[in-house]
N, C-alpha and C positions, 0 to 999 in steps of 0.2 A: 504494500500500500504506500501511499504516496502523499505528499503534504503540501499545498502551494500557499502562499502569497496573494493575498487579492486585495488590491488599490481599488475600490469603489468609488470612485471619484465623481462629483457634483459633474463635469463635462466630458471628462473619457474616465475609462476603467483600464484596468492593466493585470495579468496574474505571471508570477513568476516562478518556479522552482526552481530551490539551492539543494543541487548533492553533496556540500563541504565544501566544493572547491570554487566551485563558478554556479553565476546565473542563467537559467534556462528561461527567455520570454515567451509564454502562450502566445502564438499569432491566432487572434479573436477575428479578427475580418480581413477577409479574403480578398475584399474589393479593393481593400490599401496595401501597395506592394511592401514589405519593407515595415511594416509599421507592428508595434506590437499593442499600440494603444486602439482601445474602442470606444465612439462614441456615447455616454451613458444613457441618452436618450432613447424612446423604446415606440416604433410604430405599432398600435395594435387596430386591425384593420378587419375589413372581408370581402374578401373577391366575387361574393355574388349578391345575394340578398341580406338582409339584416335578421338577427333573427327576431325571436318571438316575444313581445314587448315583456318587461318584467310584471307579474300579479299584480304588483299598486296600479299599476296603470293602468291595465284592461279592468280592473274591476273600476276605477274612476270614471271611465269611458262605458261600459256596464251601466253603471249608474247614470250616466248622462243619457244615456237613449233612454234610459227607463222615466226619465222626466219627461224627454218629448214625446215617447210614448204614452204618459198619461195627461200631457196637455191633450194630445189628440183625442186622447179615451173622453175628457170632459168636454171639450169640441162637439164631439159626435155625440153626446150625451142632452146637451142643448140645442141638437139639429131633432132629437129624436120627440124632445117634450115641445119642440115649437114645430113638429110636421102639421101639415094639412091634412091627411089623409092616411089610411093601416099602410097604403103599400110605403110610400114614403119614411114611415115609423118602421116598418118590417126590415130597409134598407140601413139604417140607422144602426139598430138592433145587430144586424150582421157584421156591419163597420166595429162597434163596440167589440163584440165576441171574437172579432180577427184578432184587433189590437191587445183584448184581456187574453188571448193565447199568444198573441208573441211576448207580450209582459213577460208572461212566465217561462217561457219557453228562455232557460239560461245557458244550453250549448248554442244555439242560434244568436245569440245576443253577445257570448263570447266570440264567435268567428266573427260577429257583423263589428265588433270593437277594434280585434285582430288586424282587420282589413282594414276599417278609417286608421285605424292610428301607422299603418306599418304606408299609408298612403302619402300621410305628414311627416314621418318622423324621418330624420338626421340621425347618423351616430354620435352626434353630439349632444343625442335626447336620452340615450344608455346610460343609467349610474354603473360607474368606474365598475365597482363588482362584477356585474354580469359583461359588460366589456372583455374582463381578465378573465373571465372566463369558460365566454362563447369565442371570441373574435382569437386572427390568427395574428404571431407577432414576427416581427423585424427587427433586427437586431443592427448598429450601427450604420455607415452609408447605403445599406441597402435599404434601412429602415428611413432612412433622412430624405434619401431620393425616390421612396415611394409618397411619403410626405410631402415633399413638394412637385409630382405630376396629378399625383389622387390625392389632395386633402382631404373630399368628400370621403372618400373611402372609408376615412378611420380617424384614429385621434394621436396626436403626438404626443406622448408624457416627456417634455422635454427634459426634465433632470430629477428622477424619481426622487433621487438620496434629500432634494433639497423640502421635501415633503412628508420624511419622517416623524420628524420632532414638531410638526405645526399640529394644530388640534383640528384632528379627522373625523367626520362626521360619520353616524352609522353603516356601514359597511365597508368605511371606506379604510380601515386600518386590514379588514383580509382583503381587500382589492390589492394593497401594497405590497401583502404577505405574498400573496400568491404573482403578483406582477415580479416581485424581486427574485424571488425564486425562479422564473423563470430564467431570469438573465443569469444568475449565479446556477443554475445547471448547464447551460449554454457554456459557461466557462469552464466546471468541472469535466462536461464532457471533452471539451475540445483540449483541456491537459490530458487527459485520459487516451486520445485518440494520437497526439503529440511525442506523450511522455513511454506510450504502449504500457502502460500500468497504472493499474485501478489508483482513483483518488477520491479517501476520504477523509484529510484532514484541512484546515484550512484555519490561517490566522487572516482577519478582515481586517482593513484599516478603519479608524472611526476619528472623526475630529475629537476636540477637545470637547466642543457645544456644538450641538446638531441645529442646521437652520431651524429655528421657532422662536416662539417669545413664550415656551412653557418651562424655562429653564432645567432642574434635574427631573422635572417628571415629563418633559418633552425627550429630555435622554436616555430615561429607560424605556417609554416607549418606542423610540429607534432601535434599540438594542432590541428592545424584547421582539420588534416585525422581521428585524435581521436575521436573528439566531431562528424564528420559525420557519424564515423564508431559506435559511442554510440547511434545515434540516429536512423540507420541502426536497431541497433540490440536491439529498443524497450525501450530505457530510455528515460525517459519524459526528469528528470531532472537530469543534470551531471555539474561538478565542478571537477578542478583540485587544486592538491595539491601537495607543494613541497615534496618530500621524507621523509629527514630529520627533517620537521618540522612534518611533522604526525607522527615518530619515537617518536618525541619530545612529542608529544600530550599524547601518550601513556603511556610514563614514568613520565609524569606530576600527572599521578594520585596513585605513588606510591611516592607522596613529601609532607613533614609536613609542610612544608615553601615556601619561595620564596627561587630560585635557578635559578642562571646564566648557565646553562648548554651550554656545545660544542658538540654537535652531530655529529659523523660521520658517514654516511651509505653509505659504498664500497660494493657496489655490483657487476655483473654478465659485464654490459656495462658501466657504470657510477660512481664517487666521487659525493659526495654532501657531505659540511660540513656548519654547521650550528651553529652560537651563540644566543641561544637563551633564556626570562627572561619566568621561567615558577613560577608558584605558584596554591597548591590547592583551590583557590578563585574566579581563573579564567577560571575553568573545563568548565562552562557553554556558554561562553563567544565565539562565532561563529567567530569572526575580530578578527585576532590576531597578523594580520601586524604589529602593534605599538611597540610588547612585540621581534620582529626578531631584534636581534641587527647587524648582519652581516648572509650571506649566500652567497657561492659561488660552483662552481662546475664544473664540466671536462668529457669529454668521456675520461676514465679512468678507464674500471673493470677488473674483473678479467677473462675476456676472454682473454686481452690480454698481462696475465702471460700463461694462454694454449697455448697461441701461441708463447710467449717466450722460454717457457720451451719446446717446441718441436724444434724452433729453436738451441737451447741449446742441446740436451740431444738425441733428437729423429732423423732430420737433418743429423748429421752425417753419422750417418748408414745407410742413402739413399742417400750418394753422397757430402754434400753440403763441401765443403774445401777441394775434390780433385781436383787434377790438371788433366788438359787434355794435349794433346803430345804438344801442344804449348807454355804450362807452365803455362795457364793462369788459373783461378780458375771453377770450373763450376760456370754457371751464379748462383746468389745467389739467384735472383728473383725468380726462380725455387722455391725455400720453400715457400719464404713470399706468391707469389702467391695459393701456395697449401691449407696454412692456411687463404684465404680471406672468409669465409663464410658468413663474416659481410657486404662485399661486393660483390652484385651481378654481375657486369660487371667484376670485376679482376676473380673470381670466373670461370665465362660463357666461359672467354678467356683462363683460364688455360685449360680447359676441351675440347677445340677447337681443331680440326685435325692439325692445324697449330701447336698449341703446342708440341700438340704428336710430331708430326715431329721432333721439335726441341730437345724434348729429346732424341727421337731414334737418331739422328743421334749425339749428345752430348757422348749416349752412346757408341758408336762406337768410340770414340774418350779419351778413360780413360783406365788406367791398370785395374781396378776392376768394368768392366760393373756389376756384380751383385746387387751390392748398388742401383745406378740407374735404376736396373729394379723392385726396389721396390716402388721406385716414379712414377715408369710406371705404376705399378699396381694400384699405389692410382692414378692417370691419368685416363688411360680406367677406372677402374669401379668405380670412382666417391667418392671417399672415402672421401673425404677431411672433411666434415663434420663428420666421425666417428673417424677420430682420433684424430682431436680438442677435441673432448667428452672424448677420451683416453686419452688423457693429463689432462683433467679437472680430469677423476678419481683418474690418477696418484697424482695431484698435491692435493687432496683431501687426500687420504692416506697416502702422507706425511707428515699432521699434525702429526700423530703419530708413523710414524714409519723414523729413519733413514735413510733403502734401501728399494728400492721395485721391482720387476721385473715385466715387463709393458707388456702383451702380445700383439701381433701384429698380431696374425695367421692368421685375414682375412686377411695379405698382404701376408702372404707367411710363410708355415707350419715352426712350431719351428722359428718363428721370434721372440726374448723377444731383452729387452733393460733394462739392470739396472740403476736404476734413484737412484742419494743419493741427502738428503736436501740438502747437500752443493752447489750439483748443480741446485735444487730451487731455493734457495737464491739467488744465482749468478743470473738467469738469470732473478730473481724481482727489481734487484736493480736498475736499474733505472728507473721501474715499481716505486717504494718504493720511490725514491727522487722524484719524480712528486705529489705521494700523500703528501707527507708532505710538498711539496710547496703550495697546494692547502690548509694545517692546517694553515700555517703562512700568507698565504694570508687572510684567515679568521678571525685568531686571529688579524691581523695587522688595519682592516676594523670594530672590534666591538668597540663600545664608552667606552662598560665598559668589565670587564676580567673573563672569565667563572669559576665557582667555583667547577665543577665536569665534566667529560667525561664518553660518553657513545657510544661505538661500537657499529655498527648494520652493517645489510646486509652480505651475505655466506662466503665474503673475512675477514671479522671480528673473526669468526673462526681460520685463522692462525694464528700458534704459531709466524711468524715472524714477521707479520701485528701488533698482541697485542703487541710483543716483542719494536717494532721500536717507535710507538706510545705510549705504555703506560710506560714503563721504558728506553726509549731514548730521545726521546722528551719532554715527557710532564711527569716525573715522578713525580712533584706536583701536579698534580690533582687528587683528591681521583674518581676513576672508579666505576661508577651505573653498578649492577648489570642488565642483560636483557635478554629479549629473540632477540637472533641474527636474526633470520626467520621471526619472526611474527610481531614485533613491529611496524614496515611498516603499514601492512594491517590492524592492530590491532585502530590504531590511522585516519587510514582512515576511518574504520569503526565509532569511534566516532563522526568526522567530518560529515559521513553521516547522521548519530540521528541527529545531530544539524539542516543539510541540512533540513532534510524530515520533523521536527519540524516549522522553518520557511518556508516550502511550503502550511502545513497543515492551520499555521496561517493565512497566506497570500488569502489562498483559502476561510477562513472562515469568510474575512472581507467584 
């Protein structure tokens, strides 16, 4: 049996196996050559019909014919006591008698519901539950690029993990059980098929605070959807570990000495920063509680600089800071609601006919309706999640370049938007002081004071992020070399040997 590594990551996911000596990366998707990461977001869809609406709602629809049905019944009732004549009343009499047998008649009344409702409804009308599990799923670019040719088709859960810890409404914490698990057997198999041997141990990584605002009872319940949805999808044995310390794990075994290190890994939904005493002596060594000298952390990634930067940069060009004939501003909710992907209910309600409304008739009410018929278009056809993705690549290639021109064509032919780092920056900055409150909280909580800094995670990459941290803040800490990507999964994967080493022993006493 076999033991991996798995990086669950707010934007891609990653699984790794260590045999002692080296790292082995699970290639998750097929459709990126070369790449070991996958995207975490999840298409669940259906290639043909929709299925069969959930009970609540044919029995609401049930009921709703049974109202028109006895308007009609009292209709006919008052044709029957105001006829002129028996044949007239005899006619009446038989209209009643049809109507008081279809009343009752409750498998006819089910199909005739079945049928209006499956003739209106969307997959957008599916509670997540039964979605996860009637509908079929897609896993990384195949899943992204059936998303964007068939929206209609299905529903994009863009970044499951960032939904854990938020407060999920009835059904919807085993929708997540059962959604997560899918993707986490998709990864066990594909080690398994990989590695050519059975895999059933697995150490997961987990941030420090899981996105919510329920703080330790929002994190046990992530734990507790994970560990069902691991056990779902075929691991004996699973263990959670913080982030940054399995970052830490990693870079531990490129140290001649003992070393106080400050670990940061800013990732995708999450901060985690870490002080921790690492030294090559203690490679083996499974508890490694004693050696954390401080660790804190925050729903704080860099999703929501994409969502900044579209506030910022993209926003205006669809309206947001004009005035309407009354002076007043368009409502500003209008965007943030566009950018919720992380949230399902703000998300479900921006996309609601009720909303529609409100912008159609917002637009009627502005010098340059055109702007706002570009938020109409990400409106109707659901965009919202493809241009979060367009800001993430924007704000990607401004690491290296000054200007960039952003295309927009699915909202509307020769749409661009030119984005300069200046206006990055701006719109991280207070992105940017939240992360470095979350260093000085850290540094402020270890007993003793970290002797080297080490970035990790995709927002580690920025030129601004290195820039703010490594020569603004903390310019006396000499900066370890690392891999920004891997180091994650890299260090979970060691944790796992250790795991599946004390399973082995344990089994053999």
């Amino acid at each position: 049996m076999a033991a991996i590594g798995i990086d669950y990551g707010t934007s891609n996911s990653e699984v790794s196996y260590f045999d002692g000596q080296q790292h082995h990366f699970i290639k998750l998707d097929p459709n990126v050559d070369g790449a070991n990461k996958i995207r975490s977001s999840v298409f669940i869809y259906y290639e043909h019909e929709l299925p069969t609406p959930p009970v609540s709602m044919i029995e609401a629809k049930v009921a709703q014919i049974k109202r028109a049905i006895s308007e009609q019944i009292d209709k006919a009732k008052e044709g029957y006591y105001e006829a002129q004549d028996a044949r007239e009343q005899q006619r009446y009499s038989n209209q009643i008698d049809d109507l008081r047998a279809e009343f009752h008649n409750l498998p006819d009344l089910q199909r005739r519901a079945i049928e209006l409702l499956l003739k209106d409804m969307t997959v957008q009308d599916l509670p997540l539950k039964q979605l996860v599990e009637t509908g079929q799923f897609a896993f990384g670019e195949e899943g992204f690029k059936r998303y964007l040719t068939t929206p209609d088709k299905g529903r994009l859960i863009y970044s499951p993990k960032n939904f854990l810890g938020a407060s999920l409404v009835a059904g919807q914490q085993q929708a997540f059980v059962g959604l997560i698990a899918k993707q986490l057997e998709f990864f066990r198999l594909s080690a398994e098929q990989q590695l050519n041997k059975p895999v059933d141990t697995a150490v997961i990584g987990r941030p420090v605070k899981f996105h919510g605002t329920r703080g330790q009872e929002g994190n046990n319940q992530a734990i507790d959807i994970m560990t069902q949805a691991a056990k779902l999808a075929g691991f004996t044995h699973v263990e959670f570990l913080e982030e940054p310390i399995a970052a830490a794990y990693k870079i531990e075994r490129t140290l001649d000495q003992h070393t106080n290190v400050l670990v940061a890994d800013i990732g995708g939904g999450t901060t985690d920063i870490c002080c921790i005493k690492l030294s090559p002596e203690k490679q083996a060594n499974h508890n490694r509680q004693q050696d954390v000298l401080s660790v804190t952390g925050a729903r704080l990634g860099g999703m929501e600089c994409d969502k900044n930067l579209i506030i910022k940069s993209i926003a205006p060009t669809m309206g947001r800071g004009m005035l309407m004939r009354n002076g007043l501003p368009v409502p500003p909710t209008f965007f943030s609601d566009m950018c919720a992907v992380d949230d399902i209910p703000k998300l479900n309600q921006f996309f609601s006919e009720e909303y529609w409304l409100d912008i159609v008739q917002t637009k009627s009410d502005v010098k340059e309706p055109k702007l706002l018929a570009r938020l109409l278009t990400v409106q109707e056809e659901k965009l919202s999640a493809r241009l979060v993705n367009s800001a993430r690549l924007a704000k990607e290639m401004l690491s290296s370049k000054d200007t960039i021109t952003l295309p927009l064509h699915y909202i509307e032919p020769d749409y661009d938007v030119d984005i300069t780092i200046e206006e990055l920056s701006s719109s991280m900055q207070s992105w940017m002081k939240k992360v470095k409150a979350l260093v000085t909280e850290c540094l402020r909580n270890s007993i003793e004071p970290p002797e080297m800094l080490f970035i990790t995670g995709g927002m580690s990459l920025s030129p601004i992020v290195k820039k703010e941290l490594e020569d603004v803040m903390l310019p006396h800490l000499p900066v370890m070399q690392g891999d920004a990507f891997n180091s994650v999964c890299e260090g979970l994967g060691i944790q796992a040997s250790l795991l599946a080493q004390r399973v082995a022993e344990a089994a053999s006493k």
